[in-house]
N, C-alpha and C positions, 0 to 999 in steps of 0.2 A: 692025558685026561685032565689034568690043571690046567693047560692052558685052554682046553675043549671049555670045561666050567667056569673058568673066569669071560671066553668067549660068551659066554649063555647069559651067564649074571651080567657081564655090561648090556646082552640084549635085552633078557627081562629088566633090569635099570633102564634102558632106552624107553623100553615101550612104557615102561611106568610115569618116567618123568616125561614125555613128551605131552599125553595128554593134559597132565599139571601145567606144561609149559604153553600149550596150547591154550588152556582155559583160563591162563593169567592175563594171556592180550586180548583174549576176548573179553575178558572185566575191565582191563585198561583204556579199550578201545572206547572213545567219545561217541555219542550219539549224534545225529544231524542235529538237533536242537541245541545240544552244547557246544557244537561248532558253528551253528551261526549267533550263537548269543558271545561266543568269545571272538567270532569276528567283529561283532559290534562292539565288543569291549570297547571303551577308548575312545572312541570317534566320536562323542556329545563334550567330552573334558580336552580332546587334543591341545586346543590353542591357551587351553589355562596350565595344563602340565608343561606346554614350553616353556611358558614363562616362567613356572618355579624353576625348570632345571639350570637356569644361572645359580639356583641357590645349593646346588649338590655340587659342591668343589669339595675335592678328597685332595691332600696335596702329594704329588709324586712319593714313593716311599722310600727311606735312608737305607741303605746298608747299614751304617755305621749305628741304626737304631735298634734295640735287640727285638725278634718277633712278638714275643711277650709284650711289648708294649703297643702294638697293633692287634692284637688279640682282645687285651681291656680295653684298648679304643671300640673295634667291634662290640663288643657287649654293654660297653654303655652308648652305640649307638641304637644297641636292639632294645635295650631296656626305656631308653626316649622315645624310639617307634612305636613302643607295646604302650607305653603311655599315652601317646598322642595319637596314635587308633583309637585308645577306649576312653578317652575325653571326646574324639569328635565324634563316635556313633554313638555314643550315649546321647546326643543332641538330637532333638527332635527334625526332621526338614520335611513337614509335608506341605508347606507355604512356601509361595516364594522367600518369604520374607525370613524363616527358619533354615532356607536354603541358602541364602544370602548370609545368615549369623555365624555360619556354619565353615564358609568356605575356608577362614583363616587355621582353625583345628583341623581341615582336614590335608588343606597343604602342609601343614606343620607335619602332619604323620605320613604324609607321601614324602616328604623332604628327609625327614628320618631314615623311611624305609630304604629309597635309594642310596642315602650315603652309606649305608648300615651293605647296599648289593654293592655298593663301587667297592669299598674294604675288602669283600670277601672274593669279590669274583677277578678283582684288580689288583688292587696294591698290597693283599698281604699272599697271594699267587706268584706274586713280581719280586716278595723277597728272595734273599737266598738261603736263608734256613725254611723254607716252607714246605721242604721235603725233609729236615730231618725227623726222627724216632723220636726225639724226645717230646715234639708238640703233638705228635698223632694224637692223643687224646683231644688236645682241642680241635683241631684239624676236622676229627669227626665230630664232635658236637656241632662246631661252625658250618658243617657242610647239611646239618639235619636242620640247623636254624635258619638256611639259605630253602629251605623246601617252606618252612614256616613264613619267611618273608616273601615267596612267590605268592602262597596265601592272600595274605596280611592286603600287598600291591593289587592285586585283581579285588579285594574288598574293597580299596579305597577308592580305588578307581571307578568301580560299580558305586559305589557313595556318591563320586565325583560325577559322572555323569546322568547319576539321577537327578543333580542338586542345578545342574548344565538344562537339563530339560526344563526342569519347573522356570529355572532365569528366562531361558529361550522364550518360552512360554508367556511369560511375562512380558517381556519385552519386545514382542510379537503384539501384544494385545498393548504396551503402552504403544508403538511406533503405528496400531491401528488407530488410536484415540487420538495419539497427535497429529495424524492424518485427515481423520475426523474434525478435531478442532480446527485444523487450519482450512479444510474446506468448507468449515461451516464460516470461518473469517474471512475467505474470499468471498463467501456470498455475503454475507453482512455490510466488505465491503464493498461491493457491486451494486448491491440494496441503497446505501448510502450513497453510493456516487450518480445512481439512478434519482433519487429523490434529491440531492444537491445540484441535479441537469434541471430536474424537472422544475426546482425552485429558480433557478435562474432563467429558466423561458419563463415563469409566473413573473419574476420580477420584472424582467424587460416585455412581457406584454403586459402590466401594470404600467411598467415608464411609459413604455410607449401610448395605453389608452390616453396618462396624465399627460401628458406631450398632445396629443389630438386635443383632448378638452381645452387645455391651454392657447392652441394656438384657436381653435374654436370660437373659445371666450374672448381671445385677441381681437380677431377677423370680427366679433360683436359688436365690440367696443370702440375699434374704428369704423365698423359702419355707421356705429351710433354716434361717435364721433362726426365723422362726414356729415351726416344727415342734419347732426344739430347745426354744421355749418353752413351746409346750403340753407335750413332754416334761417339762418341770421341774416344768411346774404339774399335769399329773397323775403325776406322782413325787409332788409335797408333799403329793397328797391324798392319794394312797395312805398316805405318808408320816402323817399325820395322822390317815386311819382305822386306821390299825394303833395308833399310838399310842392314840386315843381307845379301841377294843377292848382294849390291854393294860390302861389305866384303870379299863375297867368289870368286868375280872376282877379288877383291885384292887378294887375298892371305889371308886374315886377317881368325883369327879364328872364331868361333860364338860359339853360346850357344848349349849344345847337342852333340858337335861335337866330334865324336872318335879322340884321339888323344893318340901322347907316348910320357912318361915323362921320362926325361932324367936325371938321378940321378948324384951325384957327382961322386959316383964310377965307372960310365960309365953303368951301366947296363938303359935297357930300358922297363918302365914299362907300363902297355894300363892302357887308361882310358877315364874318357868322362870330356867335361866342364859342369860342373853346371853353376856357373857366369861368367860373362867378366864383371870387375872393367876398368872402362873409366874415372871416374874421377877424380885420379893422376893426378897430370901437366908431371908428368915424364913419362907420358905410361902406357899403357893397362897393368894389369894383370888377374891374373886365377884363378878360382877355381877350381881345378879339382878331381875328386871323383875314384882313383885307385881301380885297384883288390884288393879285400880282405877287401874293406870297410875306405878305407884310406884316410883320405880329405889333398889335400896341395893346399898353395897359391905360386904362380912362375909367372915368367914374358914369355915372348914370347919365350923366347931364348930356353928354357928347354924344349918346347916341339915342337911336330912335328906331323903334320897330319898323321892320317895313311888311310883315303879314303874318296873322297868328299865324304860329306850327300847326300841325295837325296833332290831335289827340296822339297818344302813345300808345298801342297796342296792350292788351292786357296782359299782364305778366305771367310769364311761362319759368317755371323753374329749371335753370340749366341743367343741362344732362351729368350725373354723377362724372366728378373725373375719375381716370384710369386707374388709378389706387384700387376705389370702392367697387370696381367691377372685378379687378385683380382678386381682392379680399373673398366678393362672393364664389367665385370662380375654388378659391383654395378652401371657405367653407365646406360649398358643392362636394367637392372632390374628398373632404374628410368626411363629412357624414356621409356619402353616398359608400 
């Protein structure tokens, strides 16, 4: 019958605690929503957490050092953690810029809390009294403090990549503005390079109108040139036939004029004048060009008209030389 009712008592015990044990995983058990907020854990701070973890160096741990003195190491690393958690959430971060103030306290208490988990779960595991009797007391403390530091790291963490967000955030909207600025400075300098083209065809079709007017003005100037000197030179012919005409109502010879040259031995030879030399103080003399190709110079006396010239046709102004028609030709062409 004993062993019947100790039979009975472990089944009513069975059936008693199973539901208990039933109803304890199902209060343990996480929700969909805690399970995707803890898979996001972490993923906004990732590349800042690496970077501190150069600063969690634990150094291998002695035998020859007694437990007890890695047990007070642990507790004044959890005692720096618990400080340096409630320095850096006491700090405000809902700015960037509060997030930013922030990041050094709050690596300081992830820095903590990790050395505070590499101690407990690493190097004082690793000693060889860490099974004895005599430190169970701390043993279990340390291992309830190791539940309060899983805590503590998923807070900071959550801290950390809040503070990861607002930066991102920021930094998204500065790498928009410096995006912004720089394409508002490529246009500016586009604007500028456009209006520095457009000042250089203004200037070189400036140069070039004052180039046109110039040579213009040129082409003026020698025509007016020219023109003043065909003026002078049908002036001096005029000039010249009127002279030559008062001559021949003198009597006087002129230039062209058939004439007989009167040799010493009396004979009388024809011939024409080339020159009339007038400026002797003593009087005019001749050049005159005989038959047969014979040039002599003689004074008035030696010769003798032999039939007036004929009048000289009225004066016609020679036709501009090649220049002045060149000139107008290149005006033509600029003004047209």
């Amino acid at each position: 019958a004993r062993p019947a009712e100790a039979t009975g008592a472990r089944a009513r015990g069975a059936g008693r605690t199973l539901p208990r044990a039933a109803s304890h995983l199902e209060r343990g058990r996480p929700d969909a929503a805690r399970v995707a907020t803890m898979l996001k854990l972490g993923v906004a701070s990732a590349k800042r957490r690496e970077e501190l973890k150069k600063h969690v160096v634990v150094n291998p741990v002695l035998q020859s050092v007694k437990i007890e003195k890695y047990y007070d190491m642990a507790d004044r690393a959890l005692d720096a953690a618990q400080t340096a958690q409630k320095t850096a959430l006491l700090l405000p971060a809902g700015t960037w810029r509060e997030a930013h103030a922030r990041q050094v306290p709050l690596g300081h208490a992830y820095v903590f809390w990790k050395r505070f988990a590499v101690l407990t779960n690493e190097t004082i595991p690793s000693h060889g009294y860490y099974k004895s009797p005599t430190t169970r007391d701390r043993k279990r403390k340390l291992n309830g403090d190791v539940r309060v530091a899983v805590t503590a790291l998923e807070t900071i963490v959550d801290a950390m990549d809040r503070d990861e967000r607002l930066l991102d955030a920021y930094r998204a909207e500065a790498a928009a503005l410096a995006e912004k600025e720089r394409a508002e400075a490529q246009k500016r300098a586009g604007l500028e390079r456009l209006r520095a083209e457009k000042r250089a065809r203004d200037d070189a079709r400036r140069a070039e109108e004052a180039a046109r007017l110039r040579r213009e003005a040129e082409a003026r100037a020698a025509e007016a040139r020219e023109t003043a000197e065909a003026r002078d030179v049908a002036a001096r012919f005029e000039r010249l036939a009127r002279d030559d005409d008062a001559k021949r109502q003198k009597g006087d010879l002129v230039k062209d004029q058939s004439v007989a040259y009167k040799s010493t031995d009396g004979n009388r030879v024809p011939g024409t004048i080339l020159r009339v030399h007038s400026e002797d103080p003593a009087g005019a003399y001749y050049t005159v060009s005989l038959e047969g190709g014979r040039e002599v110079q003689t004074e008035r006396r030696f010769l003798e008209p032999l039939a007036s010239p004929p009048p000289p046709p009225p004066y016609e102004a020679p036709p501009p030389p090649p220049l002045v028609a060149l000139r107008r030709a290149e005006l033509r062409a600029c003004t047209g």
